[in-house]
C-alpha positions in Angstrom: 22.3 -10.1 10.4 18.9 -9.4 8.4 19.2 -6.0 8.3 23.1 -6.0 7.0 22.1 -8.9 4.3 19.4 -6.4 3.3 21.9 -3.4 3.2 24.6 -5.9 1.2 21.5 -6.4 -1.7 20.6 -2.6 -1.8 23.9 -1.6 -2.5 24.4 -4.5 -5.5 21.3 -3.8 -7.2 20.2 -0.2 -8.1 17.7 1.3 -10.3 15.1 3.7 -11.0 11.3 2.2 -8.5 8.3 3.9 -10.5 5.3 4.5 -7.6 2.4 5.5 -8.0 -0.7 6.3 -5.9 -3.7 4.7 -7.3 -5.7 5.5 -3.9 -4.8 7.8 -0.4 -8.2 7.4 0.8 -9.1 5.1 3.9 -12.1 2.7 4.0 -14.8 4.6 3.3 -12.7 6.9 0.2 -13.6 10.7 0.3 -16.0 12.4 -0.7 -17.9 9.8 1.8 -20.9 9.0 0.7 -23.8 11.5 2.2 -21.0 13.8 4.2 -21.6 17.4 3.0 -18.1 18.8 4.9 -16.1 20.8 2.9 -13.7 18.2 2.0 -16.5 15.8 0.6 -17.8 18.7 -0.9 -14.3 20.3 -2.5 -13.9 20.4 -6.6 -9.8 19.6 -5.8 -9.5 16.5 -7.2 -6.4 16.1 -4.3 -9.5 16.0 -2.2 -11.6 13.1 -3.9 -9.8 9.8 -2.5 -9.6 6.3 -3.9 -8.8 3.5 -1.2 -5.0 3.0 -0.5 -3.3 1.4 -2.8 -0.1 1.7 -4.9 1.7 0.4 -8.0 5.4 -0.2 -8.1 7.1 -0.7 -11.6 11.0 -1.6 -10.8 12.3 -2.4 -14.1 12.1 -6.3 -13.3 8.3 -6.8 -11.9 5.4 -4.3 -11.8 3.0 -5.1 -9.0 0.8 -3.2 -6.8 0.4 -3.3 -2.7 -3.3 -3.8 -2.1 -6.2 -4.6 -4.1 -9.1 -3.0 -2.7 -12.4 -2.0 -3.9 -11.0 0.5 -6.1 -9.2 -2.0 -7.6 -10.4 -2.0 -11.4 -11.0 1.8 -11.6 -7.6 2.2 -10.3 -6.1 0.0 -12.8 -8.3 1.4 -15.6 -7.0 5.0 -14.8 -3.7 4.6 -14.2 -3.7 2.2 -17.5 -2.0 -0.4 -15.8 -1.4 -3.0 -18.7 1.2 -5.5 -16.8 0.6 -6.8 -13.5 3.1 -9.5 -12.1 1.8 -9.3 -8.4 -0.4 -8.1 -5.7 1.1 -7.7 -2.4 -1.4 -7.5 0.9 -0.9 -5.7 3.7 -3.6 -7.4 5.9 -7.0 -8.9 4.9 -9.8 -6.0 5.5 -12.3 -5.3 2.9 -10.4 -2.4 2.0 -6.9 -3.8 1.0 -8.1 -7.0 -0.4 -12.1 -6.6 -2.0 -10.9 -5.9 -5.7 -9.0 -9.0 -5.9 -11.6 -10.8 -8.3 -10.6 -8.7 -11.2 -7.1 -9.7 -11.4 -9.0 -11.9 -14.1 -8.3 -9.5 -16.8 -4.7 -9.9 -16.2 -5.3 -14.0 -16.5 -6.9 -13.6 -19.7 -4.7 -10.9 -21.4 -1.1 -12.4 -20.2 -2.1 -15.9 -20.0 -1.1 -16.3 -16.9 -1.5 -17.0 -13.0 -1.3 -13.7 -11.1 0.9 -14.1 -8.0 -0.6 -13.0 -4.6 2.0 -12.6 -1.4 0.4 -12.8 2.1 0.1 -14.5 5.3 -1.7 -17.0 6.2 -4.2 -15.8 8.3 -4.8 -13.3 5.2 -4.4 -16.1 3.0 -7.5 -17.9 5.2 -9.6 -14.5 4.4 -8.7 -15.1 0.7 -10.0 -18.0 0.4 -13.1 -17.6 2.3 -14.2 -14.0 0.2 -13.0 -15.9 -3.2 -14.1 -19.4 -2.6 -14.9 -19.6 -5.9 -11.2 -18.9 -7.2 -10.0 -21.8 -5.2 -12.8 -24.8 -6.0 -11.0 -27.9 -7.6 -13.6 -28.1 -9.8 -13.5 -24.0 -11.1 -16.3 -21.8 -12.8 -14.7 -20.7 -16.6 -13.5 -17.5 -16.1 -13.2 -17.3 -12.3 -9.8 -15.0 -11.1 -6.2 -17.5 -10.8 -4.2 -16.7 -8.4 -1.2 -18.2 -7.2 -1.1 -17.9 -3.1 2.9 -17.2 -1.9 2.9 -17.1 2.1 4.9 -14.7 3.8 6.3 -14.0 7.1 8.4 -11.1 8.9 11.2 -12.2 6.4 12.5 -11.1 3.7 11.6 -12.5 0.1 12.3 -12.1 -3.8 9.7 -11.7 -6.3 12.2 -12.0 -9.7 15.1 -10.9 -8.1 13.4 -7.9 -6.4 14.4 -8.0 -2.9 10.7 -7.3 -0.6 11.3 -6.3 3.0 8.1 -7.0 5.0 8.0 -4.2 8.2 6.0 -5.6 10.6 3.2 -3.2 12.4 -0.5 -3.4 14.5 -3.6 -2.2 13.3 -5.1 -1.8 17.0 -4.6 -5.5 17.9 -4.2 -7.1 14.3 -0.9 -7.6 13.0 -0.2 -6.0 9.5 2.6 -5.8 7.1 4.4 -3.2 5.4 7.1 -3.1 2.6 10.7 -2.0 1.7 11.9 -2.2 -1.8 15.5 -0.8 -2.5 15.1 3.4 -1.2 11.2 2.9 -1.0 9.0 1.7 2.2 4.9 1.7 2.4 3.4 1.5 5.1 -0.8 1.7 6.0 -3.3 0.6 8.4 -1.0 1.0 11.9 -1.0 2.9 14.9 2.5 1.1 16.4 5.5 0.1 14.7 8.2 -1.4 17.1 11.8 0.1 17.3 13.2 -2.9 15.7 10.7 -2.8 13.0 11.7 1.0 12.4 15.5 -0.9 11.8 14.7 -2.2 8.7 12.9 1.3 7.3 16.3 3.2 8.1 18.4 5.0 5.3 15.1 4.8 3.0 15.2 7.6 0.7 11.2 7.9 0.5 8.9 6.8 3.0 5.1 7.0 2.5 3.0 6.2 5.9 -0.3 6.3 7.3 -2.3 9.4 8.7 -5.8 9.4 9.0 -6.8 12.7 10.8 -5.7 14.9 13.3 -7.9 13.4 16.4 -6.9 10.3 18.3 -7.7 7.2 16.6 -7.5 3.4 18.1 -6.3 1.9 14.8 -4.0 4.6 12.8 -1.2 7.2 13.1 -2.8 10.1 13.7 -1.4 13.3 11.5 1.4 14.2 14.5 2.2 11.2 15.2 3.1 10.0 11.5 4.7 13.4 11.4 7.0 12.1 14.5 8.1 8.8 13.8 8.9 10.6 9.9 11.2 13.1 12.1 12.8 10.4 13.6 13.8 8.4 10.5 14.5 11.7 8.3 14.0 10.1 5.2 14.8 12.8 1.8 10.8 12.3 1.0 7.8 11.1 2.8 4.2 11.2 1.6 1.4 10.7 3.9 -1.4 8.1 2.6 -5.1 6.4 3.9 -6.7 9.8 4.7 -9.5 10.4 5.7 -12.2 13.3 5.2 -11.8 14.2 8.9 -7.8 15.6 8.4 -8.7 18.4 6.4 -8.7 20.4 3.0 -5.2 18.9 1.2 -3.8 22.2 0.3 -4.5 23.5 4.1 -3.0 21.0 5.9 0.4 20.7 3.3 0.6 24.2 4.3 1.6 22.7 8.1 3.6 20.0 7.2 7.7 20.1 7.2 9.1 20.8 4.1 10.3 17.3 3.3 6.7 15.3 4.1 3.6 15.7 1.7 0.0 14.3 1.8 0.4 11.8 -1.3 -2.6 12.4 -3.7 -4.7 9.8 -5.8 -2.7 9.6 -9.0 0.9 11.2 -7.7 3.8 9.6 -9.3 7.5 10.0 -7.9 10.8 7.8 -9.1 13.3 6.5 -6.5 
């Protein structure tokens, strides 16, 4: 029933989705700090890696998924000037510890910024920004308006959000759909009904953090096989690491349809 109420809204509401990649790195970005490899080392700038992160500008809302460290250079270079939300994935340093400078936004649009997560994320939240959430609030501390979510769908201003539900080793983490686009980071598992909801998406972007066995992400084969398996017209690979290899090497492997996504890539949907 979910998935054909999700269908029914896709079809009824179409229009161009903006993405961009304002970080494919994963926790520690690349070059890491003190690693002399030759990806650390490489003058490609599709080899220097912010932490994952994207924005997505649909016409109606413009809001990123993540907010990590990166955050304000992020914003900064891609001259992000509108922000309506922050959607989080899961609450790890990475995805969550540039929150505090959703500030700018208050002051500039005079506003609340609205932040959709769980509630065990929405505990983490509140614990790392304590001081955003005091009753009696420092001048100038970040506002932000906590929305909980679930494994059900929601609308943000008439955008329709599909959450996919995944594990990060052990922990839980979400994903998203929006009309033709899903993002998905941090997993190493994503059920079969999960995969449901990401069927008939025209891009898919995915995690792959190297080519060796890892407890906690897809490793580059295996993102490569569940992409096989949905056949969606695009998919970009995202939350690299240093340890996969030079960017222009390894896209020489890939099938034709999937790319490593790149700090600063921008596709339309």
């Amino acid at each position: 029933m979910i998935v054909k109420f999700i269908k029914l809204i896709l079809h009824k509401n179409r229009y161009i989705l903006e993405i961009t990649f304002l970080g494919t790195g994963t926790s520690q970005g690349v070059p890491v700090i003190t690693c002399t490899c030759e990806v650390c080392k490489s003058l490609n700038e599709k080899d220097k890696r912010l932490r994952s992160s994207v924005l997505i500008e649909t016409g109606l809302n413009t809001f990123v998924i993540d907010a990590g460290p990166d955050f304000r250079q992020q914003m900064l270079r891609a001259n992000v000037k509108k922000l309506d939300a922050v959607l989080i994935t899961h609450g790890h340093k990475d995805h969550v510890g540039g929150l505090d400078d959703v500030r700018a936004y208050n002051y500039f649009q005079k506003k609340v910024i609205d932040v959709y997560a769980e509630k065990n994320v929405q505990e983490i939240l509140r614990s790392d920004f304590f001081y955003a959430f005091e009753d009696d609030k420092y001048p100038g501390v970040p506002e932000m308006k906590l929305h909980t979510i679930d494994n059900n769908p929601f609308l943000i201003n008439n955008d329709l959000i599909t959450p996919i539900e995944a594990l990060h080793y052990k922990l839980p983490v979400l994903g998203f759909r929006i009309k033709d686009f899903t993002y998905i980071t941090d997993a190493n598992f994503i059920s079969e009904k999960e995969l449901e909801k990401v069927k008939g998406s025209k891009v898919i972007v995915i995690n792959a953090l190297r080519k060796k066995k890892h407890i906690s992400h897809f490793t580059l084969d295996e993102a490569i096989e569940i992409l096989q398996q949905l056949q969606p017209e695009r998919a970009y690979l995202t939350h690299i690491s240093h340890q996969i290899g030079l960017h222009d090497e390894v896209e020489k492997g890939l099938p034709a349809f999937i790319r490593l996504a790149y700090d600063g890539l921008k596709i339309k949907i």
